[in-house]
C-alpha positions as CSV (number, residue, x, y, z in Angstrom):
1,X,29.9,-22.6,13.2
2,X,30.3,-20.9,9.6
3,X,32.0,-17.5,9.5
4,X,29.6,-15.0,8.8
5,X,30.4,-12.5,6.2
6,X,32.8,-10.0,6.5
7,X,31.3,-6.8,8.1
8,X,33.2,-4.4,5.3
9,X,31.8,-6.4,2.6
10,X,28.2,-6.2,4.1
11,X,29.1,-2.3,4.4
12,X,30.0,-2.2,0.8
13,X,27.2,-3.4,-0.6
14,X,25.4,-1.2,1.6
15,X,26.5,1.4,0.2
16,X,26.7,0.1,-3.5
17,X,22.9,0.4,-2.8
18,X,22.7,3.5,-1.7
19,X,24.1,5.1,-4.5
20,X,22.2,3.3,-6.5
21,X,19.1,4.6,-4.8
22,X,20.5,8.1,-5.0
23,X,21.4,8.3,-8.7
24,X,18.3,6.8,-9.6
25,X,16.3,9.4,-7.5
26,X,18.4,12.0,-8.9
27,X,17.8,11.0,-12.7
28,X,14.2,10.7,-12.5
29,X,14.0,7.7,-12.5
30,X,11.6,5.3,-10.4
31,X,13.4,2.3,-8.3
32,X,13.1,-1.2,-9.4
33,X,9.5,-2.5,-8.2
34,X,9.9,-4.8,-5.2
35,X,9.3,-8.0,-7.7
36,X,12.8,-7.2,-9.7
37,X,14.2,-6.1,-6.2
38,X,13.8,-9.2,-4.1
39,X,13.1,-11.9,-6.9
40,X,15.9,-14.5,-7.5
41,X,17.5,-15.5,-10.7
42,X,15.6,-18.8,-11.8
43,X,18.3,-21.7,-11.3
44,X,21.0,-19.8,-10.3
45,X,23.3,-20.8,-7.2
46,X,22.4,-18.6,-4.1
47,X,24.9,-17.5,-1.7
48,X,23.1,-16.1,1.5
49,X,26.3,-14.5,2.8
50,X,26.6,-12.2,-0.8
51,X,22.5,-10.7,0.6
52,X,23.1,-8.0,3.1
53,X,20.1,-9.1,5.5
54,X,19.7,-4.9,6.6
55,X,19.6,-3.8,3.3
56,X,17.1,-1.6,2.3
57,X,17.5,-2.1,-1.6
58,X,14.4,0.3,-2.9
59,X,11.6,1.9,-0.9
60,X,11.6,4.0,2.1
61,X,15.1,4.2,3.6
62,X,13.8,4.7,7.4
63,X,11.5,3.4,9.6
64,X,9.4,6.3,10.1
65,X,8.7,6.8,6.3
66,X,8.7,2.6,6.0
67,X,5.5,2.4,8.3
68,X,4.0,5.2,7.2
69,X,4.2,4.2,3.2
70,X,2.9,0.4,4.3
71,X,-0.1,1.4,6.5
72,X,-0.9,3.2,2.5
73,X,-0.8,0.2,0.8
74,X,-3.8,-1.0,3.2
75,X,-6.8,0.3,1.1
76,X,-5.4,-0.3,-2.3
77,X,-4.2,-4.0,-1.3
78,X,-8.1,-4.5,0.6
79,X,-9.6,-3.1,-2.8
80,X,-7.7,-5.7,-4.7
81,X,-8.5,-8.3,-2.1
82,X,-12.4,-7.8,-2.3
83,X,-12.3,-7.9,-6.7
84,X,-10.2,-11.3,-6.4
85,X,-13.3,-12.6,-3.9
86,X,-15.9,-11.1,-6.0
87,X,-14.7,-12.7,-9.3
88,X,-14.7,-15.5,-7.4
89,X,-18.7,-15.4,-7.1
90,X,-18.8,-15.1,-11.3
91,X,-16.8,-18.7,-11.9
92,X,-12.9,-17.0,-11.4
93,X,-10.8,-19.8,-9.9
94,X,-7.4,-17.4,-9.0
95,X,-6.0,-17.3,-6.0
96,X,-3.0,-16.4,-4.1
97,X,-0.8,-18.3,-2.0
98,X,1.7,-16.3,0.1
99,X,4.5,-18.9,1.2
100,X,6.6,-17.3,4.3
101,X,9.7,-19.3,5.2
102,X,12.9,-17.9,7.5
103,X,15.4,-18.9,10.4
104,X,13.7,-19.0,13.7
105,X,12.7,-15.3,14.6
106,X,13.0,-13.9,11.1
107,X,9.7,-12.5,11.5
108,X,7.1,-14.8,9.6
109,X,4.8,-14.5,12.4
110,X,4.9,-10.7,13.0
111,X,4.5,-10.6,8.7
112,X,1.3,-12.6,9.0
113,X,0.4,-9.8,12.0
114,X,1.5,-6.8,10.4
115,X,1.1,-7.2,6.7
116,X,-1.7,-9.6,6.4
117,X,-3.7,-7.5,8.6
118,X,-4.3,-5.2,6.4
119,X,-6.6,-7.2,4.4
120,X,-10.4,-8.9,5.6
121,X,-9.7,-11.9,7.3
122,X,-12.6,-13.5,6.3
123,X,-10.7,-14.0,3.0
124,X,-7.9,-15.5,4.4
125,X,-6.6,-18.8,5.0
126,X,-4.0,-18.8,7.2
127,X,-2.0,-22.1,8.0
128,X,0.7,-22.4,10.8
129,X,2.8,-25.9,9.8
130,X,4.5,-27.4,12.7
131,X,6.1,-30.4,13.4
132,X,4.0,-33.1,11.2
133,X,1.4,-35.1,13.2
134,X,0.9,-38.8,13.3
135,X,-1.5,-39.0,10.7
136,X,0.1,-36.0,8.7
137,X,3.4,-38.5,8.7
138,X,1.5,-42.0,7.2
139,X,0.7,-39.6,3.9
140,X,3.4,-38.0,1.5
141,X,4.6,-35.1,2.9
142,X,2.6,-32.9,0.2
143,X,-0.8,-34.1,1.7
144,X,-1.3,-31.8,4.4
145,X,-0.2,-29.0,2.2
146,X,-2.8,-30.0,-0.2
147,X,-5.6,-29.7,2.2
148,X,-4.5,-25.9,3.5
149,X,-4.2,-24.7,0.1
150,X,-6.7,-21.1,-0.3
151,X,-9.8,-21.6,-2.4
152,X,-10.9,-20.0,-5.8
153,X,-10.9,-16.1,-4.4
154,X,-8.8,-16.2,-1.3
155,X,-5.2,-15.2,-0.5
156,X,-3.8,-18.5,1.6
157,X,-0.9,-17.6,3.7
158,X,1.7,-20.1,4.8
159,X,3.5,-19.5,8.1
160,X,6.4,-22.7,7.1
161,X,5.2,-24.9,4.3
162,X,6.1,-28.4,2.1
163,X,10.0,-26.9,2.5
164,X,10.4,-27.8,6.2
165,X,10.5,-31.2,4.2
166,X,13.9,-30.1,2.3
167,X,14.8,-28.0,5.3
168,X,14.9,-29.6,8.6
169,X,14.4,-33.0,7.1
170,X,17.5,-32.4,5.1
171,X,19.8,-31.2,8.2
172,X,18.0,-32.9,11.0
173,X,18.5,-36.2,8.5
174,X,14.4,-36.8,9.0
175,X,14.7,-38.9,5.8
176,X,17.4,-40.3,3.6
177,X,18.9,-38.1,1.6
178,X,17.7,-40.1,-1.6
179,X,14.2,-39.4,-0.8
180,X,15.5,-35.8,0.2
181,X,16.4,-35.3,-3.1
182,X,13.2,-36.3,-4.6
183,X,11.4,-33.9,-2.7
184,X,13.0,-30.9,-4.5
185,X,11.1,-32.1,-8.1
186,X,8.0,-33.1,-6.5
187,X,8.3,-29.5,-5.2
188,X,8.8,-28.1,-8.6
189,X,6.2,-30.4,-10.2
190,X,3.4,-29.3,-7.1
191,X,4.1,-25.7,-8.1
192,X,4.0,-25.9,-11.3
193,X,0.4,-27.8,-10.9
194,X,-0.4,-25.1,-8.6
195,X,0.1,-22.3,-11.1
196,X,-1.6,-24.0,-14.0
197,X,-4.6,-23.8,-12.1
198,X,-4.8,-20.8,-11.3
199,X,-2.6,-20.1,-8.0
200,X,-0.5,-16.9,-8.1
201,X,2.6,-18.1,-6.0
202,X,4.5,-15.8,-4.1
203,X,7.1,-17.3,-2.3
204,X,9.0,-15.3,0.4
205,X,12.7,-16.2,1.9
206,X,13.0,-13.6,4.9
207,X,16.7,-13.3,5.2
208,X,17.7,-12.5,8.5
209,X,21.7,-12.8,10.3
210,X,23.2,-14.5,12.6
211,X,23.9,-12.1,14.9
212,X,20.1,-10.1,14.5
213,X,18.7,-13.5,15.7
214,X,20.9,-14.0,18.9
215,X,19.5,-10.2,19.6
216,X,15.3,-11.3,19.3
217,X,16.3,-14.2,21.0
218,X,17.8,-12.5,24.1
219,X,15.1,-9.9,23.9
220,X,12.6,-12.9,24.5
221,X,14.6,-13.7,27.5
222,X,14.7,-10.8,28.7
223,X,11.3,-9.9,28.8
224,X,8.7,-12.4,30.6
225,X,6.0,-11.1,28.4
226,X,7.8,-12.9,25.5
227,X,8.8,-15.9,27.3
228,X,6.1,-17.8,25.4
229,X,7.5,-17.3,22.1
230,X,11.4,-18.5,23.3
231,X,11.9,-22.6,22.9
232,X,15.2,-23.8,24.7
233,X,15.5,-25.8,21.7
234,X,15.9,-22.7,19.2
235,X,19.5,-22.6,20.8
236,X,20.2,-25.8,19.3
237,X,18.9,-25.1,16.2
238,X,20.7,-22.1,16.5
239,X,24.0,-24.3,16.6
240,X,23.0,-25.6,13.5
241,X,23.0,-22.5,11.5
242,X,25.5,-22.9,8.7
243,X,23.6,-26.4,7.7
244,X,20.2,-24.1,7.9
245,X,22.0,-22.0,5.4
246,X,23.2,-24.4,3.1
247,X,19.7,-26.5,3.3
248,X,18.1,-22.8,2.1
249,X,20.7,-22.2,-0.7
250,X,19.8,-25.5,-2.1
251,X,16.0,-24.9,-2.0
252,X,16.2,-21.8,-3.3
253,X,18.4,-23.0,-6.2
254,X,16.7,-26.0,-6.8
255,X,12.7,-24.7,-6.3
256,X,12.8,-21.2,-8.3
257,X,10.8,-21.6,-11.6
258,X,9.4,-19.4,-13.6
259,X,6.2,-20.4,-12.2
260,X,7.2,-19.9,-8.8
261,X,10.4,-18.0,-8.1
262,X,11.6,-17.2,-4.4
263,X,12.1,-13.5,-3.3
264,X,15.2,-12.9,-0.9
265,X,13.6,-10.1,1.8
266,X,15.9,-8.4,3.6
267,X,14.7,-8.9,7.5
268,X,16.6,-7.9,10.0
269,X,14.6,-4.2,9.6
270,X,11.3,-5.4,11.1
271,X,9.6,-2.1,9.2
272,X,11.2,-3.1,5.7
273,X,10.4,-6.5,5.7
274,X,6.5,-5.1,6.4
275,X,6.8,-2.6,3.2
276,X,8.3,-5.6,1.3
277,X,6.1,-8.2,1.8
278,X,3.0,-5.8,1.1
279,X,4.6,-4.4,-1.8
280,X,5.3,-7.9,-3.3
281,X,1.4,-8.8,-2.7
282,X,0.4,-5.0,-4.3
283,X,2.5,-5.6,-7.9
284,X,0.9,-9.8,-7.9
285,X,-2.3,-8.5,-7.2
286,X,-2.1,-5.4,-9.4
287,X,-0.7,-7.9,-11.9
288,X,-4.1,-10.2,-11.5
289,X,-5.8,-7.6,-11.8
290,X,-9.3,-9.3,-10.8
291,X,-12.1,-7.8,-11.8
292,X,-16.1,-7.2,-9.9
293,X,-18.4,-9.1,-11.9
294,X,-21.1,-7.7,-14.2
295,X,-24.8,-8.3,-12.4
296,X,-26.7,-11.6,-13.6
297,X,-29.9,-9.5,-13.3
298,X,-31.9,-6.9,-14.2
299,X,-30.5,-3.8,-12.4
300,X,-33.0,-1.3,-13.6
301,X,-35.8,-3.4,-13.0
302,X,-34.8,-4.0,-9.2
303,X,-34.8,-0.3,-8.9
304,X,-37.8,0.3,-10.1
305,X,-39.6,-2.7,-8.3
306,X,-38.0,-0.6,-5.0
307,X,-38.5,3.0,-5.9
308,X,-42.1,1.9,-6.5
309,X,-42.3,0.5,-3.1
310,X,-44.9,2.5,-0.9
């Protein structure tokens, strides 16, 4: 099993951050927005070991102040969410598509709970991938993606996506590592399509350790309420970790573009990975910046035809 990194180093940077945080609050100056925080360079090797997965890079610096600035993003990000549906209605084909991927128990479910809950569900497509089915297997492994993507007006969220396919197919050897190595450019090439047509891609790496993920894990064990959630087999996979990490370096090297870069969340803080994730969907929205369509009729007249109503 791969050494993880040293515990100084992860201090150091730590700390590195912290004084960041600290002389920028002290010049007036306002953090980094959570896009320049968590975005990686396009095309640039990734080293997992160099992200400190409790860092809390900008933003709130505790939990009490991190749940209490997210649950305020709730109306702004439900106001933006309601304008990107109502352009919609007016011929506006945008839409979002947040893709969530992480080690087992790096929180993708409890993002979908927590951060996409602050929005209408009815405007939501949310998509679980699991292990592909039988039919799912006889088409290219971008098919049943295709089919869960969000329509013109809604925010699709991915819980796993098309990388499983360079993930666990890479490290379970699912497929030969030829057609392994296609998959990263029909990636790229799917993404790109994606964009061009009007889907705002926000793609999400929660980074999480080693060691926080033998804690959730045990804290499934250890209480039957959670038994549900714990698969013997996450031990094994669990065994596998360094090829995990590797299989993510790759992707995230290989499937950044400019069209759809990956952002590197810090997860082992349940709360920050909550303000980060909604503050990543806050500056795409923002960015968007959809608008409520003007009326295709008469306004004055349908007041008047009421007003005059006996």
């Amino acid at each position: 099993m791969g050494s993880p990194m040293p515990k100084h180093k992860n201090q150091e940077k730590q700390e590195k951050q912290d004084r960041k945080h600290q002389q920028a609050k002290k010049s007036g100056n306002p953090p980094a927005s959570a896009t320049d925080a968590f975005r990686l360079p396009v095309g640039a090797p990734v080293s997992l070991a160099s992200y400190a997965a409790d860092a809390t890079p900008v933003g709130p610096r505790d939990k009490a102040q991190g749940v209490a600035v997210t649950a305020l993003l709730g109306d702004p990000l439900a106001d933006l969410q309601e304008r990107l549906y109502a352009a919609s209605t007016a011929g506006d084909g945008r839409r979002l598509l947040l893709v969530l991927q992480g080690m087992d128990t790096s929180g993708k479910g409890g993002t979908v709970k927590h951060v996409i809950g602050l929005f209408n569900p009815s405007g939501c497509r949310i998509r679980a991938f699991k292990a592909p089915t039988e039919e799912e297997r006889s088409h290219s492994f971008l098919w049943r993606i295709t089919k869960a993507l969000p329509e013109a007006g809604e925010i699709g969220i991915f819980d796993r996506s098309h990388y499983e396919d360079v993930l666990i197919g890479r490290v379970r050897e699912l497929a030969p590592p030829d057609e392994i190595e296609q998959r990263y450019g029909q990636i790229d090439n799917f993404e790109r399509s994606l964009s061009d047509s009007g889907v705002t891609i926000v793609k999400v790496f929660l980074h999480i350790s080693h060691e926080q993920q033998k804690r959730r894990l045990l804290e499934r064990l250890d209480n039957p309420e959670k038994h549900w959630k714990f698969n013997p087999g996450d031990i094994d996979e669990r065994a596998l970790w360094p090829a995990y990490q590797e299989a993510y370096e790759i992707a995230l090297q290989r499937c950044a573009t400019d069209a759809a870069p990956w952002h590197l969340v810090p997860a082992d803080r349940k709360w920050y990975r909550n303000w980060a994730v909604s503050s990543l969907l806050l500056e795409h929205l923002t960015a968007l910046d959809p608008q409520y369509p003007p009326a295709d009729f008469d306004v004055e007249e349908c007041r008047k035809r009421l007003l005059s109503e006996g």
